[in-house]
C-alpha positions in Angstrom: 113.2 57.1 129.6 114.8 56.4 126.4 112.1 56.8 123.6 109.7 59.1 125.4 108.6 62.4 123.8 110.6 65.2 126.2 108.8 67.9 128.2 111.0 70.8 127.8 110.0 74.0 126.2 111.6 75.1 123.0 113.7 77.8 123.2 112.5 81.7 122.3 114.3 81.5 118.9 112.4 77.9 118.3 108.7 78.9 120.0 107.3 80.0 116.6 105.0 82.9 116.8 105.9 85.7 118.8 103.9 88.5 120.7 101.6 90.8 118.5 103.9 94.0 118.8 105.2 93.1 115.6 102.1 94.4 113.9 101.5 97.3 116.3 104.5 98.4 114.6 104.2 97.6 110.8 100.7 99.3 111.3 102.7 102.5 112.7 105.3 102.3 109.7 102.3 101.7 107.2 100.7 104.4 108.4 103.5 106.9 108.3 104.0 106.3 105.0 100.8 106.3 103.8 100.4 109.4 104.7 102.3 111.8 102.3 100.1 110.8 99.5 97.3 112.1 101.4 97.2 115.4 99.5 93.8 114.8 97.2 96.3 114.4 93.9 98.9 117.6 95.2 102.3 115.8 95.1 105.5 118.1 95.7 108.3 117.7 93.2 110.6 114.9 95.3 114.2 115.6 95.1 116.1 114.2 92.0 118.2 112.2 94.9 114.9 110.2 96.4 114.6 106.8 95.3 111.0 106.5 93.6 108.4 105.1 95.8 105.3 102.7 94.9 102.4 105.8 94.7 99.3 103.1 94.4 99.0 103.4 98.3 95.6 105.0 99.5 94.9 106.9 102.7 95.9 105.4 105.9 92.6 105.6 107.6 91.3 103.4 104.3 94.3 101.2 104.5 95.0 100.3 108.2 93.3 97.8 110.0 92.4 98.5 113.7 95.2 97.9 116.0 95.2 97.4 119.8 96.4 99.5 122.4 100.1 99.8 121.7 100.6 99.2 126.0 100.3 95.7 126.3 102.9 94.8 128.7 102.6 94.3 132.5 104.2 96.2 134.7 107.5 94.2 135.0 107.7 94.6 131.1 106.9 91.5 130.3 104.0 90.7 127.8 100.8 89.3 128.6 100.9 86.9 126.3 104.9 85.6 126.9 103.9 84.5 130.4 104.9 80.8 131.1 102.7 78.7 131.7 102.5 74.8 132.2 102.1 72.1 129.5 98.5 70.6 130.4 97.1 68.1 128.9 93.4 69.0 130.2 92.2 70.8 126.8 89.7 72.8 129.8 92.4 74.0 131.7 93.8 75.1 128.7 90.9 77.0 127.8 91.0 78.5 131.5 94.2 79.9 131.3 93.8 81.6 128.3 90.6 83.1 130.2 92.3 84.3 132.9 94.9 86.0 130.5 92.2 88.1 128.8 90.8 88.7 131.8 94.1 90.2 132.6 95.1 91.7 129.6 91.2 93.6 129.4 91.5 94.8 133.8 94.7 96.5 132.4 93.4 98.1 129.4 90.6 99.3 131.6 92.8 101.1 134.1 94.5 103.4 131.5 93.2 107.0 131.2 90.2 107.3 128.6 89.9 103.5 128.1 85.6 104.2 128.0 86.0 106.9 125.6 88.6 104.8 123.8 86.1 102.2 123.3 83.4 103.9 122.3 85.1 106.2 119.7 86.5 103.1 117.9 83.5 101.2 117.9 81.8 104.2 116.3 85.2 104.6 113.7 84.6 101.3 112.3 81.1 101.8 111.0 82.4 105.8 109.8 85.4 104.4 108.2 84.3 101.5 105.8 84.7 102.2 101.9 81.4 100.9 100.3 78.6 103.3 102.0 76.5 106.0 101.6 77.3 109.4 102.0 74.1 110.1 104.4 75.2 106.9 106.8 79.0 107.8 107.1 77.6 111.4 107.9 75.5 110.4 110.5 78.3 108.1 111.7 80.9 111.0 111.7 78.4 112.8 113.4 78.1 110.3 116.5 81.7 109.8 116.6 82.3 113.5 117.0 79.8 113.2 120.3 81.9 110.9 121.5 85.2 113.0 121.4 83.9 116.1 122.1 85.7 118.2 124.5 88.1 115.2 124.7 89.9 115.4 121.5 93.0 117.1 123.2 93.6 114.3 125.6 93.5 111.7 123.2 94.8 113.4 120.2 98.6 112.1 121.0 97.9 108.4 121.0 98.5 106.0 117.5 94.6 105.0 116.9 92.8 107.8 119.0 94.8 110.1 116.7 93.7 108.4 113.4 89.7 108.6 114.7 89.9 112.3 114.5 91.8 112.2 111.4 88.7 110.5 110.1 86.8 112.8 111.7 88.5 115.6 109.4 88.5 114.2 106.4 85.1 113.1 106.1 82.9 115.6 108.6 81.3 118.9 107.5 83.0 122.3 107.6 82.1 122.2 111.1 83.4 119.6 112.7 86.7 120.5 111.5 86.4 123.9 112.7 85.0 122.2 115.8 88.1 120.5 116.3 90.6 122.7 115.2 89.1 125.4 117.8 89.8 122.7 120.8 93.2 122.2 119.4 94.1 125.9 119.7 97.2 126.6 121.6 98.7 123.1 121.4 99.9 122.6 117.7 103.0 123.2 118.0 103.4 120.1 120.0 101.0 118.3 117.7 103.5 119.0 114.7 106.5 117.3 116.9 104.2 114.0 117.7 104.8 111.4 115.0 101.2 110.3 115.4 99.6 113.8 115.6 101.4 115.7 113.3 99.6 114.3 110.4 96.1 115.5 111.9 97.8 119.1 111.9 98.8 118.6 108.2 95.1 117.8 107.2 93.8 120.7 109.5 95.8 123.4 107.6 94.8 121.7 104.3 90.9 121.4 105.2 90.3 124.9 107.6 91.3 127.5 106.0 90.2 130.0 108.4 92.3 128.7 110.8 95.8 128.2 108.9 97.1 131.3 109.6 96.1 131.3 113.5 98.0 127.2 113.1 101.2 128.7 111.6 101.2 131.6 113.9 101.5 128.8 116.3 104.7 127.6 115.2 106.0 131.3 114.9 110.0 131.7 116.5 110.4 127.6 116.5 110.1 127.1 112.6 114.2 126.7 112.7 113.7 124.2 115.1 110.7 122.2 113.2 112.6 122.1 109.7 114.9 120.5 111.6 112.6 118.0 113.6 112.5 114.6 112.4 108.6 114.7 112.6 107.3 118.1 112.3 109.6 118.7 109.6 107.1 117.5 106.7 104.0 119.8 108.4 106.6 122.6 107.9 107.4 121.3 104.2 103.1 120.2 103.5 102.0 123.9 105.3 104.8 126.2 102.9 104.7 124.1 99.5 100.8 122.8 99.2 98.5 125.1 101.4 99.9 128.3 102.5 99.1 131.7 100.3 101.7 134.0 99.6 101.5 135.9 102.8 101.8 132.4 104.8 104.6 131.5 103.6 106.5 134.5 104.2 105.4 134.7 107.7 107.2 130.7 108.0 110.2 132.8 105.8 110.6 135.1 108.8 112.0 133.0 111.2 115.3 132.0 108.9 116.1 136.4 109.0 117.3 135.4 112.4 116.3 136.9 116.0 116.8 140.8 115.2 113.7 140.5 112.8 111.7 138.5 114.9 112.4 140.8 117.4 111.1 144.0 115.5 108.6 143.0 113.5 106.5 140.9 116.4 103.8 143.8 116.7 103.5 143.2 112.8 104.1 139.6 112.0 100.3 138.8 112.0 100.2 141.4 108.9 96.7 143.1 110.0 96.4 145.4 107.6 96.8 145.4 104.0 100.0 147.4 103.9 102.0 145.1 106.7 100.8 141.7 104.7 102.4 143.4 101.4 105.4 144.1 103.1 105.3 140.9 104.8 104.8 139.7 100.7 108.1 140.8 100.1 110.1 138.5 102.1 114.1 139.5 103.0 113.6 142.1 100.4 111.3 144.2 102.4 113.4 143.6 105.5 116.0 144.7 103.9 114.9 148.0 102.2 115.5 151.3 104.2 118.2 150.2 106.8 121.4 151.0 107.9 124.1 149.3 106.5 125.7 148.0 110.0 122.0 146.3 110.7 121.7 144.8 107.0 125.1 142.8 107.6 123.6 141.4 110.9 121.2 140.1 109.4 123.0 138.5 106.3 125.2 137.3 108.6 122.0 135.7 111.2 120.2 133.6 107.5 123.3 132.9 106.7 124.4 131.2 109.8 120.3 129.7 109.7 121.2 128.1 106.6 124.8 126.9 107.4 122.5 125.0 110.2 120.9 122.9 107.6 123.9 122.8 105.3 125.6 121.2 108.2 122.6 118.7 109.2 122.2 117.1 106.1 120.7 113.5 107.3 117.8 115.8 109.0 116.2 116.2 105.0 115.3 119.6 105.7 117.5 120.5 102.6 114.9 119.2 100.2 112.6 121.6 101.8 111.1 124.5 99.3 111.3 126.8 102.2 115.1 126.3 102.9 115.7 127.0 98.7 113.7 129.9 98.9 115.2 131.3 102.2 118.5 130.5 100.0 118.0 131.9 97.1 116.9 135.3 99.1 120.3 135.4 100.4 122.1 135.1 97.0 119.6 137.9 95.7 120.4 140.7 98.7 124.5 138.9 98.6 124.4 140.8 95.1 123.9 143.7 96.2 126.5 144.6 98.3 128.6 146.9 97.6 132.3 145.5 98.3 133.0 143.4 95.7 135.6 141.4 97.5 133.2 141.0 100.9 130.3 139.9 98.2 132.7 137.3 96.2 133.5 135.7 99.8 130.1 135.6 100.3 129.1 133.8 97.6 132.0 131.5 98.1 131.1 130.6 101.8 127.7 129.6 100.2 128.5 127.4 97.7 131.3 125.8 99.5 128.7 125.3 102.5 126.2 123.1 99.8 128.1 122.0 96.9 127.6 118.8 97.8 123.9 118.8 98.3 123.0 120.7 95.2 121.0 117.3 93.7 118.6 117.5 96.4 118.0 121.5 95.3 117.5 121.2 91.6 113.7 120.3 92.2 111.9 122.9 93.1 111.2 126.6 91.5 114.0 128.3 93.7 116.4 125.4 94.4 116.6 125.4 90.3 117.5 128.9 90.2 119.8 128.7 93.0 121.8 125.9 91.2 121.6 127.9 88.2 123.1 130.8 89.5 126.0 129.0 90.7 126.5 127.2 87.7 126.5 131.1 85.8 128.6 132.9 88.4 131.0 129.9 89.2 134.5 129.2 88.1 135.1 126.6 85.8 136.1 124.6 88.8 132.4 125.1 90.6 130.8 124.0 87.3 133.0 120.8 87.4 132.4 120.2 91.1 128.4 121.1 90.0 128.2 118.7 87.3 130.0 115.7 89.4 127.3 116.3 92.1 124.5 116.3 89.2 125.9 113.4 86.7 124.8 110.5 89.4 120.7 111.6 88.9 120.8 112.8 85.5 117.8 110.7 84.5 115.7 112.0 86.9 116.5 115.2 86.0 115.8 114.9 82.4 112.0 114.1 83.4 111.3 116.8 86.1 110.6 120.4 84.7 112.5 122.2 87.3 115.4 120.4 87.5 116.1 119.9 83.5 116.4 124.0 83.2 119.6 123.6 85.6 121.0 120.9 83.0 120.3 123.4 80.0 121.6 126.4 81.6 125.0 123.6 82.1 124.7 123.3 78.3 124.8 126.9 77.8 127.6 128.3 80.3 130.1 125.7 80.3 132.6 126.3 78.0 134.6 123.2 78.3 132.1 121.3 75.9 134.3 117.9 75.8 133.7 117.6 79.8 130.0 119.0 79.0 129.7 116.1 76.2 131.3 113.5 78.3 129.8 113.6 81.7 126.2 115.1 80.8 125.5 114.7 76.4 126.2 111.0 76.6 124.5 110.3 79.5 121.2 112.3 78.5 121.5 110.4 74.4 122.0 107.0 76.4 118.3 107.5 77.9 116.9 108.6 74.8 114.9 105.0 74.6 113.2 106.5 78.2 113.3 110.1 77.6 111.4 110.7 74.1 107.7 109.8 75.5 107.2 112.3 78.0 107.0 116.2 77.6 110.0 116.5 79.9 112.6 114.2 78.7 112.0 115.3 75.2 112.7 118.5 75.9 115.9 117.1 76.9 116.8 115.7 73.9 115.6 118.3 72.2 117.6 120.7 73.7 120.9 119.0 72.7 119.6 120.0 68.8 117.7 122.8 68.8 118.3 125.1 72.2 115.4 127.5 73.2 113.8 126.6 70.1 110.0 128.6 69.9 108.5 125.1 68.4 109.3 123.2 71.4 109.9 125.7 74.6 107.3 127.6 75.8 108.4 131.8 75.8 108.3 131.4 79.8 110.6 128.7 80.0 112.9 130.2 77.6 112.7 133.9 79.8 113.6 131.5 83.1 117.0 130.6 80.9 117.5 133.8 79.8 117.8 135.0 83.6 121.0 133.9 84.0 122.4 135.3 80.4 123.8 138.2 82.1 126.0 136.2 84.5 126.9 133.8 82.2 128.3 136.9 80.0 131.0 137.8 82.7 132.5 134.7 83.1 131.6 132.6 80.2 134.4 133.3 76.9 133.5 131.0 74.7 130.8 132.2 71.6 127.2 130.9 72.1 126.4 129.3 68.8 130.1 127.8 68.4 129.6 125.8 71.7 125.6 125.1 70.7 127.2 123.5 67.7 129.9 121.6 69.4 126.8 119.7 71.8 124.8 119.3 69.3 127.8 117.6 67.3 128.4 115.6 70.5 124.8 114.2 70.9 124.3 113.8 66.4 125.9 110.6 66.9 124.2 108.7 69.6 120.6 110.0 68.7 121.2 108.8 64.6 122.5 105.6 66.2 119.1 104.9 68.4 117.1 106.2 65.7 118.6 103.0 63.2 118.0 100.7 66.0 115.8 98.0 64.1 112.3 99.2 64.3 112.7 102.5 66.2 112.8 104.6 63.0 109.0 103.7 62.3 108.3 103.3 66.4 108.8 106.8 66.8 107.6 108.5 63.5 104.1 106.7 64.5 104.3 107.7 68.3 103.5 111.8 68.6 106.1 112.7 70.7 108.9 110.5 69.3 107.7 111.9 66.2 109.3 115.6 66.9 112.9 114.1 68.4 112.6 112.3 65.1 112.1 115.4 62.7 114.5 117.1 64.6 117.1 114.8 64.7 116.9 114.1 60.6 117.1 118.2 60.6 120.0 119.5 62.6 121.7 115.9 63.6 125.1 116.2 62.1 126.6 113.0 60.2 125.4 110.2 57.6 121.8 109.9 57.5 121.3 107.8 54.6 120.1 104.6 56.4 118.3 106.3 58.7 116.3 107.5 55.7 115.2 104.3 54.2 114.6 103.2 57.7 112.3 106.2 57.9 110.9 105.6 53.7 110.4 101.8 54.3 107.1 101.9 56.2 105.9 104.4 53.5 106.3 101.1 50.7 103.4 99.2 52.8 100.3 98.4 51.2 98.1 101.3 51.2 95.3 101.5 52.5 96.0 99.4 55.7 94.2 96.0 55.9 94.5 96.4 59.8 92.3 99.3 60.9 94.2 98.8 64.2 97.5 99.7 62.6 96.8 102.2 60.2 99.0 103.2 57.2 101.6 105.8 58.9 100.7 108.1 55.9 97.3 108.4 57.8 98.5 109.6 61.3 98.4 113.1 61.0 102.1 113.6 63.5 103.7 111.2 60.9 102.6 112.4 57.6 103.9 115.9 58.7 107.4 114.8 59.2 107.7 113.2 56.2 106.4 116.9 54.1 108.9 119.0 56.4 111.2 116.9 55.5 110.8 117.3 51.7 110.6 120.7 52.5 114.0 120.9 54.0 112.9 122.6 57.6 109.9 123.8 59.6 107.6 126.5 57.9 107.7 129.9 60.0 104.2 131.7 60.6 106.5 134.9 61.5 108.2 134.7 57.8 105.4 132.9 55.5 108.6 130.9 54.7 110.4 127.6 54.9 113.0 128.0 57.4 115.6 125.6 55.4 118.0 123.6 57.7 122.0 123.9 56.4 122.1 120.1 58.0 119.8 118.2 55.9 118.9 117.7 52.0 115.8 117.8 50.8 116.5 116.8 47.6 117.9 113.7 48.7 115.4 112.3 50.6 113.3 113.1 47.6 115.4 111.0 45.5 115.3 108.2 47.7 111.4 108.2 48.4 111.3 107.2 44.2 113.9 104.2 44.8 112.3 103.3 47.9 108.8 104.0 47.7 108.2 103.0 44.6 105.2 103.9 42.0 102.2 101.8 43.7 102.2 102.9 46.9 102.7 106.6 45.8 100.0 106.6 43.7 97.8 104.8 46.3 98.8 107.6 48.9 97.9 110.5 46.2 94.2 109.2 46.3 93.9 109.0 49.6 95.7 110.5 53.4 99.0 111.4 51.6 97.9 113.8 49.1 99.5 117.2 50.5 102.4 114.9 51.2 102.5 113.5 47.4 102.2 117.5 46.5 105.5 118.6 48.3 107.2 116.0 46.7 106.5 117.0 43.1 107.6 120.6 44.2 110.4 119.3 45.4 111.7 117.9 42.3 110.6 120.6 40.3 112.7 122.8 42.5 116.2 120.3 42.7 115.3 116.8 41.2 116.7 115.5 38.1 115.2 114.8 35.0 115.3 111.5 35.2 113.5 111.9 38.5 110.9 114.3 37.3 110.3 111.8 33.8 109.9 109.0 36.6 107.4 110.9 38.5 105.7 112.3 35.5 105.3 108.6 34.1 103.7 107.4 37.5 100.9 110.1 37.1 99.5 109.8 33.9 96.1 111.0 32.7 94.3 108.0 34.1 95.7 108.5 37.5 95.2 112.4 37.4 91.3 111.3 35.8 90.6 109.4 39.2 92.2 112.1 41.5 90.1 114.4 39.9 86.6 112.4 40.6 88.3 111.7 44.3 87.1 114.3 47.3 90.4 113.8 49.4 91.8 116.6 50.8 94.6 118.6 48.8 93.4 117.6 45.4 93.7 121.0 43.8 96.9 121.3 45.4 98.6 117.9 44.0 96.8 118.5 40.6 98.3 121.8 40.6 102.0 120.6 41.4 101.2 117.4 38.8 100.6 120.2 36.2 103.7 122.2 36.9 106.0 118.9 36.9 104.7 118.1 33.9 103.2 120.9 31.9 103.0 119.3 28.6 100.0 117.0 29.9 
C-alpha cells in the first residue's frame, strides 16, 4: 500500500558490507610485503628503476593479525555468510539463524585435513607471538608449539597461517628447532621456494641454519633457470645468492646459467667435497673454462648466452635486477674478451648489448651490474653511450645516491667525448639536485666529481682503482684528452653549483653543515666564473657578533668544518701531507678574498675572533697579506692589532697564540 516501508532486499551493490574475504586477502598482500624487510637490517641495493617503498614496516608475524581459514565457501561456491535468508522480525529467530550458520561454517572447518592440529598450533601461536613478553615465557611457548607440529610440519607447511606458525617457530626457537624443522623439510624445498606462502619459511631457513644451506640450495640444483624466473621463488633465489650464501654457494647457484653441458659433467663434483673442487667451484665460468677445447668453449658461450637472452627477453619476470643474473653476465663479457677472432668477439659483444640496452637502469645497482654497464659505456660506440645515457637520464637521482650505481655515471663523465650531450643530459641534471645531493656521502660525491674527478681528499684509493678498470678500454675508443674534457664538465657544472650556492641563505647553510661544507670549498676552488657575491655571501656570517649569544647557534668561526674553509681559502687550495705544501688552485684568488674579509668583516669582529676560536684563521690572514695584500690593506690590519690588543692575546690561552703573534709581528715588524 502506498506509504508502507517495502520488503525487498537491496541489491548486492547496495547491501553494505560484504563477505570477509576481503581481509583474507589484504592479510596475504600485507604479508608478502612485509616480508623482504625481514633480513635483521641486511637490505639489497634495490634497482635505481624501483619506486622507493615505506621501510617502517616490521615482521609479518609481528604485524598480521590472525586470519581464518582462507576456505570458507560451501561446496556450490557460495559463502556461508551470503546465504539468503528471510527478513524476521523475531530478534530470537534472528539470533537462531546466525547459530545455525556457525554451526555450519565450524562442521566444515572441521572436515578439512589437520583442522585439530590447526587449532591447537594457533592457539599456542598467539601466546608465542605477542610483542611485550619475556624471553623465558615465549621459549616455553615456542617450545609447546613445536610439540604440536612435530612430524606434521610438511603437511601444513603450504597453507597461509599454518605456514606463518612455523615461521615463528624459526625465528624465535633455539638452534634446534630450526634444525628440527629444516631436517623434516628435506627433500621438498624446491616446491617450498615455488609456494607464495612457503617460500618465505625457506628464505628464513637458509638465513638461520647454516648447516643446512648448502644441502637447501643443492635442492634447487638444475631448476635455478627456472626459479629466477618464477614469480615466487624468484626472491629465495635473489635473498639465498646476495644475503646468505658464501662464496662457494653462490657459485654452485652460478652453475646452472653455464648451460646443460656443465651440469652434465661436473654432477659428480658440484657438491665441491674437497677443498680443491670447492676452489675450482670458487672460480665460476673461469674455471669452467680453463683447459678445454676450443669447439666445447663455444658451446658453452653459446648455452649462458642463450640463458641470459632468456631473461633479457622476459623482462616483466624481475629477474633482471637479480645479482646473480649481473654476475652470470658480467662472466660472459669477461671469457667474450678472450676470444681470439676479433670479428666473432665484436659480434658478441654486440648481440649482448643489443639484447639489454634497454634494461641497463635496472643493472647499475649492484657490484657486477655496475661494472657491466661500465664496460659498455668504455667499449661502446658513441652511439651505445647515447643509447646508455637515454636509458640512465630518467633515474639519475637515484643514481647520484647509491654507491654502485654513481661509478657508472663517473666512468660516463670520463669516456664520453661528446661533453655538450654529457653536460646537457647528465651535468645539469646531477647540479639541478644539488639542494638533495650535498648531505649524504653519496650524492656529494656526485657533485664533487663534476669539480675535482678521482680526487684523494674525497674518493677513497678503492673506489678510484674500480674507475681506473676501465681506463684501458676507454683508451681505444675514447680520442678526446682527459684533462681538456675534465675541464669542459667541470666548466658545464661552475655555473649551476655558484648559482645554488648564492641562493639566499645557502652560502652560510652549507659552510655550517659538514658535508655541504666540502661541495662548498670545492666549489669556491675549481668552480669557474664570478665568485664575488658568493664571497660576501660566504664573509657575511663571519661580521656576526662574536662570541654567540645563542649557545644553540654558535658563531660559524667555532665549528671546526667551517673555520677550515674559510683558512684554505685564504690559503688559496688544500695543504698536501705528500708535499708539506699548499697545493694552490689556478681558479681562485686568495688575495682577493683576503681583501674583501677587511671590507666585509670589519675590525670588531676580527679582533673578537683573534681572542678566541678564530685565531689560526686570523693568522693565515695576516700571511696572506704579507704575501699579496696592499699596503693600504696591511696599514688597515696593522692598525686593528695594536699593542693593547696583542697585550690581551698574549694573557689569552686560545689555541694558536704564538702562531697569530708571530704573523702580527711579521705584518708589522716595527711594533
Amino acid at each position: 500500500m502506498p506509504g508502507s516501508p517495502t520488503k525487498k532486499r537491496p541489491a548486492p551493490s547496495q547491501a553494505g558490507k560484504t563477505a570477509k574475504r576481503p581481509h583474507l586477502e589484504k592479510t596475504n598482500h600485507s604479508r608478502g610485503q612485509n616480508s623482504s624487510t625481514d633480513q635483521r637490517g641486511k637490505r639489497r641495493s634495490k634497482p635505481v628503476t624501483q619506486v622507493a617503498q615505506d621501510e617502517s614496516a616490521t615482521d609479518e608475524e609481528e604485524d598480521l593479525e590472525e586470519v581464518e581459514d582462507e576456505d570458507q565457501e560451501g561446496d556450490d561456491g557460495e559463502s556461508v555468510m551470503n546465504v539468503e535468508k528471510p527478513l524476521l522480525k523475531d530478534p530470537n529467530a534472528s539470533r537462531e539463524s546466525h547459530r545455525v550458520q556457525r554451526a555450519v561454517l565450524n562442521e566444515r572447518k572441521g572436515a578439512k585435513p589437520h583442522s585439530a592440529l590447526l587449532s591447537d598450533a594457533k592457539r599456542v601461536w598467539a601466546l608465542a607471538r605477542q610483542k611485550n613478553i619475556a624471553k623465558e615465557e615465549r621459549q616455553k611457548h615456542i617450545r609447546d608449539l613445536m610439540d604440536v607440529v612435530r612430524g606434521k610440519v610438511q603437511d601444513v607447511v603450504l597453507k597461509h597461517d599454518a605456514s606463518r606458525i612455523v615461521q615463528t617457530i624459526v625465528k624465535h626457537g633455539s638452534q634446534t628447532e630450526r634444525d628440527e624443522i629444516a631436517g623434516e623439510l628435506k627433500g621438498h624445498f624446491l616446491s617450498l621456494a615455488q609456494n607464495k606462502y612457503s617460500k618465505f619459511l625457506v628464505t628464513k631457513l637458509i638465513r638461520s641454519c647454516p648447516t643446512h644451506r648448502l644441502a637447501i640450495l643443492q635442492e634447487f640444483s638444475s631448476h635455478v633457470m627456472r626459479l629466477v624466473l618464477h614469480r615466487e621463488a624468484s626472491s629465495v633465489i635473489a635473498d639465498a645468492y646476495e644475503l646468505y650464501a658464501n662464496a662457494h654457494e653462490r657459485a654452485l647457484l652460478l652453475r646452472d646459467f653455464y648451460g646443460k653441458e656443465v651440469a652434465l659433467f661436473t654432477s659428480r663434483t658440484s657438491s665441491g667435497s674437497t677443498e680443491k673442487q670447492k676452489d675450482e667451484i670458487r672460480q665460476g665460468f673461469k674455471g669452467v673454462m680453463t683447459g678445454v677445447d676450443p669447439a666445447r668453449r663455444k658451446r658453452m658461450l653459446v648455452a649462458l648466452k642463450e640463458n641470459l637472452d632468456q631473461i633479457f627477453n622476459n623482462p616483466d619476470k624481475g629477474a633482471i635486477s637479480h645479482a646473480i643474473v649481473h654476475r652470470a653476465l658480467w662472466e660472459y663479457l669477461t671469457e667474450v674478451n678472450h676470444v681470439d677472432d676479433e670479428t666473432e668477439r665484436e659480434k658478441m659483444k654486440r648481440e649482448t648489448f643489443e639484447g639489454c640496452q634497454e634494461l641497463l637502469a635496472e643493472m647499475v645497482h649492484t657490484k657486477d651490474g655496475s661494472r657491466v654497464v661500465r664496460e659498455f659505456i668504455a667499449q661502446g660506440t658513441a652511439k651505445d653511450r647515447k643509447q646508455i645515457i637515454k636509458v640512465l637520464k630518467p633515474h639519475i637521482e637515484r643514481i647520484c645516491k647509491d654507491d654502485e650505481a654513481q661509478l657508472v655515471l663517473f666512468t660516463a663523465l670520463d669516456c664520453i667525448d661528446d661533453t655538450k650531450l654529457t653536460s646537457k643530459s647528465l651535468v645539469s641534471e646531477v647540479v639541478s639536485l644539488a639542494d638533495k645531493l650535498y648531505n649524504s656521502p653519496q650524492g656529494r660525491r656526485s657533485l664533487l666529481y663534476l669539480l675535482v674527478p678521482r680526487s684523494p681528499r674525497h674518493f677513497t684509493p678503492a673506489q678510484i682503482a674500480i674507475l681506473a678498470e676501465t681506463d684501458s678500454a676507454k683508451a681505444q675508443t675514447s680520442k678526446k684528452d682527459d684533462q681538456l674534457r675534465r675541464d669542459e664538465i667541470r666548466k658545464a657544472a661552475s655555473a649551476g653549483l655558484i648559482s645554488f650556492l648564492e641562493t639566499k641563505g645557502k652560502a652560510e647553510e652549507l659552510a655550517r653543515d659538514t658535508g655541504g661544507s666540502l661541495v662548498m670549498c670545492e666549489t669556491m676552488l675549481y668552480a669557474d666564473g664570478d665568485k664575488s657575491s658568493l664571497i660576501n655571501a660566504l664573509l657575511s656570517p663571519l661580521s656576526a657578533t662574536y662570541p654567540s649569544a645563542d649557545d644553540t647557534t654558535p658563531h660559524i668561526i667555532d665549528i671546526p668544518h667551517s673555520s677550515r674553509i674559510y683558512k684554505t681559502l685564504l690559503q688559496g687550495g688544500h695543504y698536501s701531507h705528500h708535499t708539506k705544501s699548499v697545493t694552490r688552485s689556478p681558479l681562485f684568488s686568495p688575495s682577493a678574498f683576503a681583501s674583501a674579509w677587511i671590507k666585509t668583516v670589519g675590525k670588531s669582529a676580527t679582533v673578537a675572533m683573534a681572542q678566541g676560536g678564530g685565531a689560526f684563521v686570523v693568522a693565515t690572514l695576516c700571511e696572506r697579506l704579507i704575501e699579496e695584500g696592499s699596503e693600504e690593506e696591511k696599514g688597515e690590519l696593522c692598525r686593528w692589532f695594536g699593542e693593547d690588543v696583542k697585550a690581551r692575546i698574549r694573557e689569552s690561552d686560545v689555541k694558536g697564540r704564538d702562531v697569530l703573534l708571530r704573523s702580527l709581528d711579521t705584518l708589522n715588524p716595527q711594533s
